[in-house]
MARMI-371091 format. One record per residue (C-alpha): chain; x, y, z. Coordinates in Angstrom, 3 decimals, always signed. Last residue first. Layout:
{ch A	px X	py Y	pz Z}
...
end
This chain:
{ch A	px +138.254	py +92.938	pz +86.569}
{ch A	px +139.133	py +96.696	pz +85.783}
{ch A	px +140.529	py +97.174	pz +89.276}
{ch A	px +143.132	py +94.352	pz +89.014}
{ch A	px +144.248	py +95.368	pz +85.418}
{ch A	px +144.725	py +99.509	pz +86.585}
{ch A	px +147.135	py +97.304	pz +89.344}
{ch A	px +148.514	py +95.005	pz +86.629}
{ch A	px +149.883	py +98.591	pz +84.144}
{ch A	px +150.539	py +100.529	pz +86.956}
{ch A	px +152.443	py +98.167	pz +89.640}
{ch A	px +154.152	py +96.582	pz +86.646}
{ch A	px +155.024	py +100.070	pz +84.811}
{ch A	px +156.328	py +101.272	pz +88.290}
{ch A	px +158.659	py +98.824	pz +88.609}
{ch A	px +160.051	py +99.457	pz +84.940}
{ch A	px +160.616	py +103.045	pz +86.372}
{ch A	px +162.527	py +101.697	pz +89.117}
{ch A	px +164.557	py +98.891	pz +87.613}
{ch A	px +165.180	py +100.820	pz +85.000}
{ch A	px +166.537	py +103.896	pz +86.396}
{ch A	px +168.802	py +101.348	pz +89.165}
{ch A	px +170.201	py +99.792	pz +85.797}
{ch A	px +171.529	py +103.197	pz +84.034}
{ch A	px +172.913	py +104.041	pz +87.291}
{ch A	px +174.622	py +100.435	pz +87.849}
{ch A	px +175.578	py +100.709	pz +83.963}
{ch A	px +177.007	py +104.563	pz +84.922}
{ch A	px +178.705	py +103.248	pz +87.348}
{ch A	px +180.690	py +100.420	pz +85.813}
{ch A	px +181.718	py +102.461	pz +83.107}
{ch A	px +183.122	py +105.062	pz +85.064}
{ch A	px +184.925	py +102.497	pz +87.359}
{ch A	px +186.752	py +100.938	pz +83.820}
{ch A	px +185.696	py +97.911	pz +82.297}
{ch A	px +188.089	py +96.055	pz +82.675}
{ch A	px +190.199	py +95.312	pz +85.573}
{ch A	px +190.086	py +91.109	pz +84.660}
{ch A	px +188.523	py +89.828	pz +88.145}
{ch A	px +186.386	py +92.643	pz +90.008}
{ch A	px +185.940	py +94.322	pz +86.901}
{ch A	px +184.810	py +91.299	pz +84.828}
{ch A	px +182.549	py +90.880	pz +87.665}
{ch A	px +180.953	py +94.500	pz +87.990}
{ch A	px +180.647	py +94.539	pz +84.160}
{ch A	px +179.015	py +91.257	pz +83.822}
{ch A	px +176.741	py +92.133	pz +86.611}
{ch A	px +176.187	py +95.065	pz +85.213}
{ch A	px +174.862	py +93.838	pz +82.025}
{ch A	px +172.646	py +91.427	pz +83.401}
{ch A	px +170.883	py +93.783	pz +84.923}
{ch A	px +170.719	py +96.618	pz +82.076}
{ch A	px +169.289	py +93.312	pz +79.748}
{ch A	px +166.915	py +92.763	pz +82.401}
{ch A	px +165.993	py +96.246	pz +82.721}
{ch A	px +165.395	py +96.842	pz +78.759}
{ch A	px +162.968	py +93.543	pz +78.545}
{ch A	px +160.699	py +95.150	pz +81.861}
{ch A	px +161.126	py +98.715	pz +79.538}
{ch A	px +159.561	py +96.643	pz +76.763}
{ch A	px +157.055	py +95.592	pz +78.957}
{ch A	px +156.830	py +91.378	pz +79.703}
{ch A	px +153.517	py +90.213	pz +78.999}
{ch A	px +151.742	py +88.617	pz +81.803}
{ch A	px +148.571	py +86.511	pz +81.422}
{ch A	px +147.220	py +86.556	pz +84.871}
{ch A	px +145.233	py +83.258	pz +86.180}
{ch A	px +142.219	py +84.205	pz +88.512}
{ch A	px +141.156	py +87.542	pz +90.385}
{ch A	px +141.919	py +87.010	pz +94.030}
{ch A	px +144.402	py +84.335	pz +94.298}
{ch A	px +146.101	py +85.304	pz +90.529}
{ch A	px +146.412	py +89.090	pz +91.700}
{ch A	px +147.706	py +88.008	pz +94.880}
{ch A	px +150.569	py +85.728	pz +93.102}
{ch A	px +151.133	py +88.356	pz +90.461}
{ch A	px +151.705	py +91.487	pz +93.239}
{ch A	px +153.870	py +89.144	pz +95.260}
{ch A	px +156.163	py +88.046	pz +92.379}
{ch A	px +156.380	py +91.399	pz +91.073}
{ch A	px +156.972	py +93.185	pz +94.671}
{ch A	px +159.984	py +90.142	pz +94.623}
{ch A	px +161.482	py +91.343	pz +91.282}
{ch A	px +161.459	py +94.955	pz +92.092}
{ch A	px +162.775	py +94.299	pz +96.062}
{ch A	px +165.844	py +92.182	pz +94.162}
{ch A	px +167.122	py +95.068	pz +92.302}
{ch A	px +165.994	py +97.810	pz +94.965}
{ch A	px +167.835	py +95.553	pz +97.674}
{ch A	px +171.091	py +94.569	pz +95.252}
{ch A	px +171.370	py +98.899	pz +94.584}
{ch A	px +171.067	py +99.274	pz +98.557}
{ch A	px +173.363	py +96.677	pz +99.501}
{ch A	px +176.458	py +98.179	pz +97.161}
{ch A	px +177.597	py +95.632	pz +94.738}
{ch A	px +180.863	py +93.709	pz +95.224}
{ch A	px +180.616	py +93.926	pz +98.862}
{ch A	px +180.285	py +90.294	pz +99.064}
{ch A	px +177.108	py +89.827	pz +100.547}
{ch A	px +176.122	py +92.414	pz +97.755}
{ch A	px +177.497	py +90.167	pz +94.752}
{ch A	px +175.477	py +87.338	pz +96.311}
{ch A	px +172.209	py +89.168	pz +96.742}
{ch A	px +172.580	py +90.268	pz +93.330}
{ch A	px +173.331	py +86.993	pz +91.321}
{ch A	px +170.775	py +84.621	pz +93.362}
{ch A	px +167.990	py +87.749	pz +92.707}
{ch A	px +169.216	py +87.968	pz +88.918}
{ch A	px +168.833	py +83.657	pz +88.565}
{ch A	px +165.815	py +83.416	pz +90.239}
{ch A	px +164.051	py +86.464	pz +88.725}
{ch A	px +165.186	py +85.478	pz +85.101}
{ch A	px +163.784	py +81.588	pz +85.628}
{ch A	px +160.822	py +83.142	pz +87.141}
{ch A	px +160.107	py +85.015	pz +84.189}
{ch A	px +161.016	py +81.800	pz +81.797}
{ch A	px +159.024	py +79.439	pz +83.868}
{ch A	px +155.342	py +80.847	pz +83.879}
{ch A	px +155.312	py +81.126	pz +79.980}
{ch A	px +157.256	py +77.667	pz +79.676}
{ch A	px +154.551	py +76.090	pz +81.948}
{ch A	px +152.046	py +77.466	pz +79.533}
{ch A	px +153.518	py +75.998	pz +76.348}
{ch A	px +155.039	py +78.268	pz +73.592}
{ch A	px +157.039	py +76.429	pz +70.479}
{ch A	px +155.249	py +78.617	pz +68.271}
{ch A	px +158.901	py +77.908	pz +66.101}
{ch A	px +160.730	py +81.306	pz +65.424}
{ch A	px +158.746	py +82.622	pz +68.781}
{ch A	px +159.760	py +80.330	pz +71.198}
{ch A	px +163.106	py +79.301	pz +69.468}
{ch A	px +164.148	py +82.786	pz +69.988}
{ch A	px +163.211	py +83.037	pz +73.718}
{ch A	px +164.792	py +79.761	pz +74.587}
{ch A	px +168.133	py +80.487	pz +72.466}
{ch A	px +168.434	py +83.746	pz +74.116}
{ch A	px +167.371	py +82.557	pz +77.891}
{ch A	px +169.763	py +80.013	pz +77.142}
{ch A	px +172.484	py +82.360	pz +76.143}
{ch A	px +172.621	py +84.533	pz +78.805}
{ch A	px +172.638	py +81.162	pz +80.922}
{ch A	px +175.453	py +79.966	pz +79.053}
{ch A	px +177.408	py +83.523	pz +79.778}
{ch A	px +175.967	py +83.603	pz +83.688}
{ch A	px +178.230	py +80.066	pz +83.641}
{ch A	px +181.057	py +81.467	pz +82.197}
{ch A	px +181.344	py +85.194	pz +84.435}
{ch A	px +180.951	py +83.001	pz +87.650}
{ch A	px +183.877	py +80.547	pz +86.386}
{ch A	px +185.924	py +84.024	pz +85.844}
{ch A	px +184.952	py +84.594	pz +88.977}
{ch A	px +185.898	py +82.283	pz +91.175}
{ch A	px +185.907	py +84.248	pz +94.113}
{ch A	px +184.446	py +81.215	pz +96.308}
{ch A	px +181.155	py +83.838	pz +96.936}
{ch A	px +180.981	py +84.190	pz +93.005}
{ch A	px +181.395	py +80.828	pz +92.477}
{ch A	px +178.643	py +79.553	pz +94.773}
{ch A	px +175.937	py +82.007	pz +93.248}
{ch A	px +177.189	py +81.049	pz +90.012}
{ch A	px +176.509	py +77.452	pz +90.885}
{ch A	px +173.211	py +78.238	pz +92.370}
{ch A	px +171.580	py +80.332	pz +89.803}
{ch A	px +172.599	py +77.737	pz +87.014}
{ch A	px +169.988	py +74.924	pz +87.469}
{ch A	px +166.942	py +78.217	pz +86.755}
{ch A	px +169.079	py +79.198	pz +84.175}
{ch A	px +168.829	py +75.625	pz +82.845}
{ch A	px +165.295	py +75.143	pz +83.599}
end
C-alpha cells in the first residue's frame, strides 16, 4: 500500500522539480517493496490480496514515475511508452486471462525481477542526474539501454510463458 500511497507524491515532485524530494520518497518505496518482499518469505506472511497487490503496487508506482519523467522531457517518450506499454499489455493479458479461464497464479520471472530492478535504477540515475550531475550521460544511457532490453525480452517471457498457459487450459 505504501508504494502504491507514494506514486502520487513522487509523481507531483518530479513535475514541481523537486527532485531531491522525488529521489527520497522512490528511496522509502525501494525499501518497502524490500522489507515487504523479505518479510513475505522470512515469515510465510503471504495472503492473496498481498499476492495481487505487490505487482500492481510496482506497475503503479513505475508507470506514475515514467509517464511523469517523459512529460517532462526527462526521459525520452518512446523509452516511457515501451516501459509503461509492458506493464499495461501485462495487466490486460492477466485480466482477460482471469475473465476467460479463471484466477491466474502469477510468478514473477527472474528476468520480470531483473527489469524492475533495471527500472528503478534508471530512474534513480536519470533523477540524480537531472538534480546532483552524477552519474555521468554514459552511465545514464547505458542503464536506459540495459532497461529498454529488459523490458522487451521480459515482455516477451509474459506473453510466452501465460499465452502457452491460456492454450493449455
Amino acid at each position: 500500500m505504501i508504494r502504491i500511497a507514494l506514486a502520487v507524491p513522487i509523481s507531483l515532485a518530479l513535475k514541481d522539480g523537486r527532485l531531491a524530494l522525488s529521489i527520497g520518497l522512490f528511496a522509502v518505496a525501494a525499501v518497502s517493496d524490500a522489507a515487504d518482499g523479505f518479510l513475505a518469505r522470512r515469515f510465510g506472511w503471504r495472503s492473496e490480496l498481498g499476492a495481487m497487490l505487490d505487482p500492481i503496487a510496482d506497475k503503479a508506482l513505475l508507470a506514475a514515475v515514467f509517464v511523469t519523467l517523459g512529460v517532462i522531457k526527462l526521459v525520452p517518450l518512446w523509452l516511457m511508452a515501451a516501459a509503461v506499454a509492458r506493464d499495461v499489455i501485462i495487466v490486460f493479458g492477466a485480466a482477460a486471462y482471469r475473465v476467460v479461464r479463471g484466477a491466474l497464479t502469477a510468478q514473477p520471472s527472474l528476468v520480470s525481477k531483473i527489469n524492475t530492478v533495471c527500472q528503478a535504477a534508471f530512474i534513480l540515475a536519470v533523477v540524480s542526474r537531472a538534480k546532483f550531475a552524477v552519474p555521468s550521460d554514459w552511465v545514464v544511457t547505458w542503464l536506459g539501454a540495459l532497461m529498454f532490453a529488459t523490458v522487451v525480452v521480459s515482455g516477451i517471457d509474459y506473453v510466452l510463458v501465460y499465452g502457452k498457459r491460456a492454450a493449455a487450459a
